[in-house]
Backbone as CSV, one residue per row, in Angstrom:
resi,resn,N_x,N_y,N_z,CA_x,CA_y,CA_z,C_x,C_y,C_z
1,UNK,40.605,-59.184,-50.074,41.551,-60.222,-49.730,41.494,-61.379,-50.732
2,UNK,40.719,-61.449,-50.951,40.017,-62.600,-52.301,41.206,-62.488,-52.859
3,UNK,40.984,-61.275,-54.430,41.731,-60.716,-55.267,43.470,-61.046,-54.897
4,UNK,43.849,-60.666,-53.598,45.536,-60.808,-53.214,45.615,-62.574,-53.532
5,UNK,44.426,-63.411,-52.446,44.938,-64.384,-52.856,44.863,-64.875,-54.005
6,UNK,44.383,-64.825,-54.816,43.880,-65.480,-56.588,45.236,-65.240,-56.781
7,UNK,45.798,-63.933,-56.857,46.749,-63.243,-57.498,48.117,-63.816,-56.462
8,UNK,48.258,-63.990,-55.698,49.291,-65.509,-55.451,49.037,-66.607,-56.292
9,UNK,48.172,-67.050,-56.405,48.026,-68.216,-56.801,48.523,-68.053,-58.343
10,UNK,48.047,-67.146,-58.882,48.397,-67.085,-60.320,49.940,-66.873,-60.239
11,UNK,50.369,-66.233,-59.691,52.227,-65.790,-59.725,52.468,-67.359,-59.397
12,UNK,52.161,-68.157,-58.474,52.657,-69.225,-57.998,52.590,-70.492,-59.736
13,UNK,51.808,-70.254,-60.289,51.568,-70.564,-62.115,52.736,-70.658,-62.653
14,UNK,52.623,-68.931,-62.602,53.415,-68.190,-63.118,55.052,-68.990,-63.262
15,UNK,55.448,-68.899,-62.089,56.326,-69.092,-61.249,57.198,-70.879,-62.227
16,UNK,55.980,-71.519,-61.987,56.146,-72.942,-62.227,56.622,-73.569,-63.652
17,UNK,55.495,-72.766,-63.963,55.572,-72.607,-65.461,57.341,-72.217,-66.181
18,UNK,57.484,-70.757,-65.713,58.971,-70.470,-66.108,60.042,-71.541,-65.923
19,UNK,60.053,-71.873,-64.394,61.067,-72.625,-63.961,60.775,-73.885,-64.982
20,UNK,59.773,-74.629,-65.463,59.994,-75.680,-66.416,59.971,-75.362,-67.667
21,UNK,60.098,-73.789,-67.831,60.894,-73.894,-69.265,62.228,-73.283,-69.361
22,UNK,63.115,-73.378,-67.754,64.198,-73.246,-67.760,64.750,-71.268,-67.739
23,UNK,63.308,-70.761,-67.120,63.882,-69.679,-66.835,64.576,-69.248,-65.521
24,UNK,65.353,-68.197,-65.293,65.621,-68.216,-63.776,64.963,-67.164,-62.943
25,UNK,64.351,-67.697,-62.120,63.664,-66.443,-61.330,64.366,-65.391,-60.820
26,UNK,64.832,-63.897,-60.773,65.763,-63.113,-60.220,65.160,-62.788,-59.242
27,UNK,63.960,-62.106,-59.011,62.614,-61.462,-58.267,61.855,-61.258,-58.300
28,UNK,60.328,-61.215,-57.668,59.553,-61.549,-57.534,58.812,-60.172,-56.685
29,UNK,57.804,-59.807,-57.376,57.602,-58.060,-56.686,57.963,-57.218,-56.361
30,UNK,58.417,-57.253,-57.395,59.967,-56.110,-57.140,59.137,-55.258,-57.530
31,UNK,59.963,-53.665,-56.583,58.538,-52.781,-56.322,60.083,-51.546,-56.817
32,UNK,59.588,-50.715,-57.596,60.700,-49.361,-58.035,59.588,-48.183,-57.856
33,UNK,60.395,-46.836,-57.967,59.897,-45.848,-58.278,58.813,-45.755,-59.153
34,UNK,58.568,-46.538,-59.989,57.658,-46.595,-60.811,57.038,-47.415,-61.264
35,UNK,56.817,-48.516,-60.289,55.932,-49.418,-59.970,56.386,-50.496,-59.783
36,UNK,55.271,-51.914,-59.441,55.568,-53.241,-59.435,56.004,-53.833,-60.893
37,UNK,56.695,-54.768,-60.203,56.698,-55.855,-61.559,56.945,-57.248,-60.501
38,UNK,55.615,-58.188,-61.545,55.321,-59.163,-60.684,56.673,-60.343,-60.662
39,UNK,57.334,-60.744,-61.614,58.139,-61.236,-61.700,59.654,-60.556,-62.975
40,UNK,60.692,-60.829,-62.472,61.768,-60.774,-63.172,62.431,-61.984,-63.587
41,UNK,63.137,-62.448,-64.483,63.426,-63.883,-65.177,64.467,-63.861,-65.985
42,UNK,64.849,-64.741,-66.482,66.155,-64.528,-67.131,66.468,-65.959,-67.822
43,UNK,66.402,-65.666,-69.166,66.775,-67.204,-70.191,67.459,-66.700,-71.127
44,UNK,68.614,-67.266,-71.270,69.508,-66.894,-72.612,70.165,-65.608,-72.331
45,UNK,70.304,-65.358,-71.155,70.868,-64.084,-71.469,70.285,-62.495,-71.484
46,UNK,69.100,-63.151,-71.486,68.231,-61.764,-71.745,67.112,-61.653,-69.872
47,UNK,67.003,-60.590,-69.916,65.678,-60.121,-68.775,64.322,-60.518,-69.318
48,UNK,63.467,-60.898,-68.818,62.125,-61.187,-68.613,61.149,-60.298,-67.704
49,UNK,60.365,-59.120,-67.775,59.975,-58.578,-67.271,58.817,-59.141,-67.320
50,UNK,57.705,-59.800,-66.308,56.622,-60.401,-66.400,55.342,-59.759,-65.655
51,UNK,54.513,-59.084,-65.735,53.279,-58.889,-65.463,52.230,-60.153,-65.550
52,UNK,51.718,-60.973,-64.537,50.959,-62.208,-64.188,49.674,-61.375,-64.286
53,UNK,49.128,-62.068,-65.042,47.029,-61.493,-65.092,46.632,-62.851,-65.257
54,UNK,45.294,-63.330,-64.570,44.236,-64.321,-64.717,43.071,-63.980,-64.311
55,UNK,42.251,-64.943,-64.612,40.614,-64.634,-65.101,40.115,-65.566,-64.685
56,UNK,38.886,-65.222,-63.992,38.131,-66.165,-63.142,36.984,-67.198,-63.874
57,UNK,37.057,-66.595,-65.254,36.012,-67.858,-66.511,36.953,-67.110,-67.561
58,UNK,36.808,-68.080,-68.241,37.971,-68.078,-69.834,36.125,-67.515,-70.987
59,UNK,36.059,-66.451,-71.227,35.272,-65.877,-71.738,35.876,-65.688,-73.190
């Protein structure tokens, strides 16, 4: 349960981050035939396919 929450927390980053550099969020765990993708986005025109990873010490 740990791990799920960290991994909110990081999408929630994630999340913040985009929106102040003016991306648009489309969806958010979007789940297909062939897997997750943690976020979808969209600036300029183009798709943003985003996979969120963080680390518990910056090694």
């Amino acid at each position: 349960m740990y791990n799920k929450n960290k991994g909110f927390e990081y999408e929630k980053i994630a999340k913040k981050y985009l929106r102040y550099n003016n991306y648009k969020i489309l969806e958010v765990n979007f789940i297909s035939k062939f897997g997750e993708i943690d976020i979808i986005a969209e600036k300029n025109d183009r798709l943003h396919f985003i996979e969120v990873k963080g680390r518990i010490n910056a090694k």
